[in-house]
C-alpha positions as CSV (number, residue, x, y, z in Angstrom):
1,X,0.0,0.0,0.0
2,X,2.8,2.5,0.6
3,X,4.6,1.8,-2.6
4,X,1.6,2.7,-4.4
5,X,1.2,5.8,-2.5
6,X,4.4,6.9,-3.0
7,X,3.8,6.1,-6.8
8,X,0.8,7.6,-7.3
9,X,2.0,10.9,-5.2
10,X,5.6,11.5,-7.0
11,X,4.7,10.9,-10.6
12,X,0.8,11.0,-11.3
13,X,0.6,14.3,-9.4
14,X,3.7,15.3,-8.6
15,X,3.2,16.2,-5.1
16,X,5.5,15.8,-1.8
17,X,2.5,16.2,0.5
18,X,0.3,12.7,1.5
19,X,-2.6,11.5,-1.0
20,X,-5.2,8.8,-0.2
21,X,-4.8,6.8,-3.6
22,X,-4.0,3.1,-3.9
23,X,-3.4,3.6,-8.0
24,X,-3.3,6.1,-10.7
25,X,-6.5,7.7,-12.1
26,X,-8.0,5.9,-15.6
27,X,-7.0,7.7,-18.6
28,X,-6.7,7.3,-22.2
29,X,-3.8,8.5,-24.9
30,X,-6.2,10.0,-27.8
31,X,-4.4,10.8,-31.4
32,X,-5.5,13.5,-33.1
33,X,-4.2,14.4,-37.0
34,X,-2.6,18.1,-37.0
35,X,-1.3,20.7,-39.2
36,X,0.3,23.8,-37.5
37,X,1.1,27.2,-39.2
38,X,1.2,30.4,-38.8
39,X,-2.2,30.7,-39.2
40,X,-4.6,28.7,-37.3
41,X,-4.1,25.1,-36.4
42,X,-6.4,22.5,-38.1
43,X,-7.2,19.3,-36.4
44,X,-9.0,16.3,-37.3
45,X,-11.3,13.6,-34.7
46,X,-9.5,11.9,-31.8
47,X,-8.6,8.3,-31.7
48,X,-8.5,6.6,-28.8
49,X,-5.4,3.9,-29.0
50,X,-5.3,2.7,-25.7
51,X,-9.1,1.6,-25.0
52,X,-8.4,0.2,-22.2
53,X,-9.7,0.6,-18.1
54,X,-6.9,2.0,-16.2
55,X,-4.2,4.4,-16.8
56,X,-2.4,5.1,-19.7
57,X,-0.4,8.6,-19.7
58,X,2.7,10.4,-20.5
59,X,2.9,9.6,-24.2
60,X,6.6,10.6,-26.1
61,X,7.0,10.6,-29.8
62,X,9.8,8.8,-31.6
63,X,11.7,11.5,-33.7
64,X,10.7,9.8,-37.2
65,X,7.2,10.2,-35.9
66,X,6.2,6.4,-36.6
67,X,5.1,6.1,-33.1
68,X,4.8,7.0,-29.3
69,X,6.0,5.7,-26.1
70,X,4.0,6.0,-23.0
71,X,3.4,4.4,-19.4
72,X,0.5,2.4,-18.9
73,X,-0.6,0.8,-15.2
74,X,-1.6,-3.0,-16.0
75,X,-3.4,-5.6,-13.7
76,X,0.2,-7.1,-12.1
77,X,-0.1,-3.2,-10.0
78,X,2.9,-2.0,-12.2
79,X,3.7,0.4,-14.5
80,X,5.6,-0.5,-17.8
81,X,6.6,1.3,-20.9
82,X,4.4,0.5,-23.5
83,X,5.1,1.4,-27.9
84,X,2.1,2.3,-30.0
85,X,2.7,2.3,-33.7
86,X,0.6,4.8,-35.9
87,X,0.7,2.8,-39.1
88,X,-0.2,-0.4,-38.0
89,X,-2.5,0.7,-34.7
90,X,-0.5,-1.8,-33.2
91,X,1.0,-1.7,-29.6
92,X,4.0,-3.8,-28.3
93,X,5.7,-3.6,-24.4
94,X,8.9,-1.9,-23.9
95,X,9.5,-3.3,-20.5
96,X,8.0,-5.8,-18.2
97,X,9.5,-5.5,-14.9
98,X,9.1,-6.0,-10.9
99,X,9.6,-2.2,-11.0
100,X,7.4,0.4,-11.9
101,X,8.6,2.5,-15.0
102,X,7.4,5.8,-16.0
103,X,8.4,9.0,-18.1
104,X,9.7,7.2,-21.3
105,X,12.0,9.4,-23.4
106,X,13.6,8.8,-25.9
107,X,17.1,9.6,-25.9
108,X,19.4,11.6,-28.6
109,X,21.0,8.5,-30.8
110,X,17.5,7.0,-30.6
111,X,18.5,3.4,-29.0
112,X,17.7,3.7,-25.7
113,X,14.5,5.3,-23.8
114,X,15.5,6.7,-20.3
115,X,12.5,6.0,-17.6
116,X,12.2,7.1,-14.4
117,X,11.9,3.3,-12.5
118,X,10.3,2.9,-8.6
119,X,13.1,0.8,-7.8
120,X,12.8,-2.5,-4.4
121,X,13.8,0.6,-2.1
122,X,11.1,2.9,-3.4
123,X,14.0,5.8,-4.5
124,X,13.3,7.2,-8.0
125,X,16.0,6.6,-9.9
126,X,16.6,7.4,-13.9
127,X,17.7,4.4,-15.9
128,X,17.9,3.7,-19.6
129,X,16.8,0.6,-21.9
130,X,17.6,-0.5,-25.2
131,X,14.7,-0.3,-27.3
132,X,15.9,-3.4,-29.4
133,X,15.9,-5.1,-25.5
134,X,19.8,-6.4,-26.4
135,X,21.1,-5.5,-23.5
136,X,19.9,-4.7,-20.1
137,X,19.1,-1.6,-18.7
138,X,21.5,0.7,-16.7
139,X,21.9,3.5,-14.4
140,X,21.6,7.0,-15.9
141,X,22.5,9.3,-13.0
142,X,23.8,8.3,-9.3
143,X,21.0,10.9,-8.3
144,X,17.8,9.9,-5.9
145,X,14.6,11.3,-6.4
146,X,14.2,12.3,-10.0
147,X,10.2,13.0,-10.8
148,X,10.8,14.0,-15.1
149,X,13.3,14.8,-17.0
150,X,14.4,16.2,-20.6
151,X,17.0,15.7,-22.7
152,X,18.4,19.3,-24.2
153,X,21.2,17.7,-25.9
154,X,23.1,14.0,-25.5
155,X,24.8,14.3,-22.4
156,X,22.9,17.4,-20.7
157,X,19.3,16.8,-18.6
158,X,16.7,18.5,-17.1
159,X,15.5,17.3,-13.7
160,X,12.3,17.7,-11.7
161,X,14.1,16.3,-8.1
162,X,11.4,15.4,-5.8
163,X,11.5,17.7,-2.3
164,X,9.7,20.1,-0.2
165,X,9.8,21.9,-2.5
166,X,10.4,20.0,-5.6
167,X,13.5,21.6,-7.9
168,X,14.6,22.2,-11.1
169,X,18.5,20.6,-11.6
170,X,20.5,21.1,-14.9
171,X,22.2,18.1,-14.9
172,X,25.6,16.8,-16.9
173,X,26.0,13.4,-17.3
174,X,29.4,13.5,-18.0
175,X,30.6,14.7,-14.7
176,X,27.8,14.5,-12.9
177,X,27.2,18.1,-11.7
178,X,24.0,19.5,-11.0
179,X,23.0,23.0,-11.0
180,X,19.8,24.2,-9.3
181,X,17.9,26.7,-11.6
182,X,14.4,27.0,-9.6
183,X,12.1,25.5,-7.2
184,X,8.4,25.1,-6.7
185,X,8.3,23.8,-9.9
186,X,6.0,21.8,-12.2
187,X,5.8,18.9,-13.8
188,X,6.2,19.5,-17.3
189,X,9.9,20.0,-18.7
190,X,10.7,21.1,-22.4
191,X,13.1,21.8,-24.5
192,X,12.7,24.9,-26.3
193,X,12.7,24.1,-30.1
194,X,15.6,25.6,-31.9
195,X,17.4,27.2,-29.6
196,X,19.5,25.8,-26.2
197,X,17.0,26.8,-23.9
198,X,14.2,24.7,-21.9
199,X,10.9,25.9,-20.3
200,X,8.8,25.1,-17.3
201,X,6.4,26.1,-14.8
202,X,7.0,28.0,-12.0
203,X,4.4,28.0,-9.4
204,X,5.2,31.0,-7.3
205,X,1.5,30.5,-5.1
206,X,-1.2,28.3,-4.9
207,X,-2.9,30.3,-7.8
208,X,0.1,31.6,-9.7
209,X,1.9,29.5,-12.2
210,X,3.9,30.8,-14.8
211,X,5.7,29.2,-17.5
212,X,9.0,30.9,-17.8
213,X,12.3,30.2,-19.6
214,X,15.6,29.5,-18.9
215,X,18.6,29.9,-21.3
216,X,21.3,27.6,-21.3
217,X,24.0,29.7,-23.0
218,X,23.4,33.4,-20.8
219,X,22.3,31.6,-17.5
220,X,18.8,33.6,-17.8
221,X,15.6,32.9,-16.9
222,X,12.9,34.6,-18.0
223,X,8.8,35.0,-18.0
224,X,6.6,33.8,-20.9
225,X,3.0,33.5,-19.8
226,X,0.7,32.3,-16.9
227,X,-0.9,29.1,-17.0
228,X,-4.4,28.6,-17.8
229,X,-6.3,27.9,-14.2
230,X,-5.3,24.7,-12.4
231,X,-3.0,23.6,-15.8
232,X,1.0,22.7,-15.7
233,X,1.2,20.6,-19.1
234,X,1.8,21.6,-21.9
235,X,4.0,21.0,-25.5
236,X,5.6,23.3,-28.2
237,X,4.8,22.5,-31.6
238,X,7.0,23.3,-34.7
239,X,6.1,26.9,-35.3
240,X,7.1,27.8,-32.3
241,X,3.8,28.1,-30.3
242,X,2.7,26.7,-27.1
243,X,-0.3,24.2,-26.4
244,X,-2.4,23.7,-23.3
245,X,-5.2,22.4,-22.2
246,X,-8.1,23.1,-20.1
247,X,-11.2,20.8,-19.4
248,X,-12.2,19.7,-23.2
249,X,-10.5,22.8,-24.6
250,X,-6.9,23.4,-26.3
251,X,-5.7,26.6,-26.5
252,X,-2.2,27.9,-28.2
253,X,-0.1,30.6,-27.7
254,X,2.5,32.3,-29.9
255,X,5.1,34.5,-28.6
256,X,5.4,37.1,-32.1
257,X,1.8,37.7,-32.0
258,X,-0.2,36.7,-29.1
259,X,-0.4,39.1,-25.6
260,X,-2.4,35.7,-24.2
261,X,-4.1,32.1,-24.5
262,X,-6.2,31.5,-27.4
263,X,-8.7,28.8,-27.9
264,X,-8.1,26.5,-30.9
265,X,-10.0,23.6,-30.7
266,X,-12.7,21.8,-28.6
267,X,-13.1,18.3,-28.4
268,X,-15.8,17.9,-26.2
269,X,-18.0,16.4,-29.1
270,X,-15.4,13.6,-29.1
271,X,-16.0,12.8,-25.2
272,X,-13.0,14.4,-24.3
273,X,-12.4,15.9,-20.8
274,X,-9.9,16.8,-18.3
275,X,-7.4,17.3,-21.1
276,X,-4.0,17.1,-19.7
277,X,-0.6,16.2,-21.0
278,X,0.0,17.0,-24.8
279,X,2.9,15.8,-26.9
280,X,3.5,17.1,-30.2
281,X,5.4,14.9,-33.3
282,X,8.6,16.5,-34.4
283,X,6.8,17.6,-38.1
284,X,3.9,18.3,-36.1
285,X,1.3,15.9,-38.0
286,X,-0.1,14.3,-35.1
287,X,-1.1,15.7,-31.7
288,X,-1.0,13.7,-28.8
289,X,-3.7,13.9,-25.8
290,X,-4.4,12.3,-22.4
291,X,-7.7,13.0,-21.2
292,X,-9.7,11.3,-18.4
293,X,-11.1,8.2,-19.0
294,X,-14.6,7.8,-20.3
295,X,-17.0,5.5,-18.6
């Protein structure tokens, strides 16, 4: 009962305080066709592709854009990294383990996805697996207590490091060294396309989140925009916007034109609620969703 406290606290929500859940909330990964462009965004109707009770969240894109990874909780009270194939609508498991895996990512070379695994002493740690399953996975980081994470380029992370409060770390894998660039932060780590920079939410009160930026090269961080009410997740897409959700509702935001949140789409019609994470394919044809699971 304790282990799935802890799992459901530190990774589903993201919280260091107590919460009365024995598992993660049912949800589903939709697919949505996209085209983004300076003008507006056009979408076409969600698919679900997991159909299934239970949850199935945090889905990653593979850079060709064949596919996505995500996390799913099965029956055995586990969570394993699971790969869903566009063409083919066909699904295959990444890992099946004693431990509980979350956050897949793929990282830059494209062989391995880095996880964050619930290891026997319940310490979040970040390991790595060979997608081809060849060899068997290994330690990324000597480091305890690591929520999400984003690669910015092949040996440089981002860290959200569990606490009271929870931090953002820069992290180099090469030697090791962390550098603490904010806390009270959110869940939801990106890296900013085309430039060395990442972005993530900063919530300064109960009520105040913004997403800010901070720039690898001049040590800067910066303000972007706040939040939409009681929303952390969000994805850029390739024209440089951002995306986030709120109830059935997407909304975007671009920086050259836009003073604040503008709605996009609605998918109520499609059953869709509680719209949380987004991911967005690198040529930005497909739009990833998690909403809450329909009953």
């Amino acid at each position: 009962m304790r282990r799935k406290l802890f799992i459901a606290l530190a990774l589903s929500f993201a919280s260091t305080s107590s919460l009365f859940s024995q598992s993660p909330p049912g949800t589903e990964i939709y697919l949505v066709k996209a085209t983004f462009s300076q003008a507006s965004p056009q979408f076409g109707a969600p698919l679900n592709v997991t159909m299934r009770r239970g949850y199935d969240n945090q889905p990653a894109f593979l850079p060709d854009g064949s596919g996505l990874l995500y996390s799913s909780f099965r029956d055995d009270g586990q969570s394993d990294i699971y790969r869903y194939q566009i063409v083919d609508r066909a699904t295959f498991q990444i890992t099946k383990t004693i431990e509980s895996e979350y956050s897949p990512t793929l990282m830059p070379g494209g062989k391995y996805v880095s996880v964050v695994r619930v290891d026997a002493d319940s310490m979040q740690r970040l390991w790595k697996y060979p997608l081809d399953g060849r060899s068997p996975p290994s330690r990324v980081l000597e480091m305890d207590a690591v929520g999400y994470h984003a690669w910015i380029d092949d040996h440089t992370l981002a860290l959200f490091i569990l606490g009271n409060p929870p931090t953002l770390q820069l992290m180099d894998t090469q030697n090791q060294k962390a550098q603490i660039i904010s806390s009270s932060t959110g869940r939801c780590l990106q890296k900013i396309p085309g430039r060395e920079a990442i972005s993530f939410v900063h919530k300064i009160t109960a009520h105040e989140w913004l997403i800010k930026q901070f720039d690898i090269e001049t040590q800067q961080t910066a303000p972007l925009l706040q939040t939409l009410a009681d929303s952390e997740d969000y994805a850029w897409t390739p024209v440089a916007s951002l995306l986030m959700a709120q109830g059935s509702k997407l909304y975007q935001w671009h920086p050259s034109r836009d003073k604040d949140w503008q709605e996009i789409a609605d998918f109520a019609e499609a059953g869709l609620s509680s719209i949380t994470r987004l991911a967005v394919s690198p040529k930005g044809d497909w739009l990833a969703l998690v909403a809450e699971e329909t009953r």
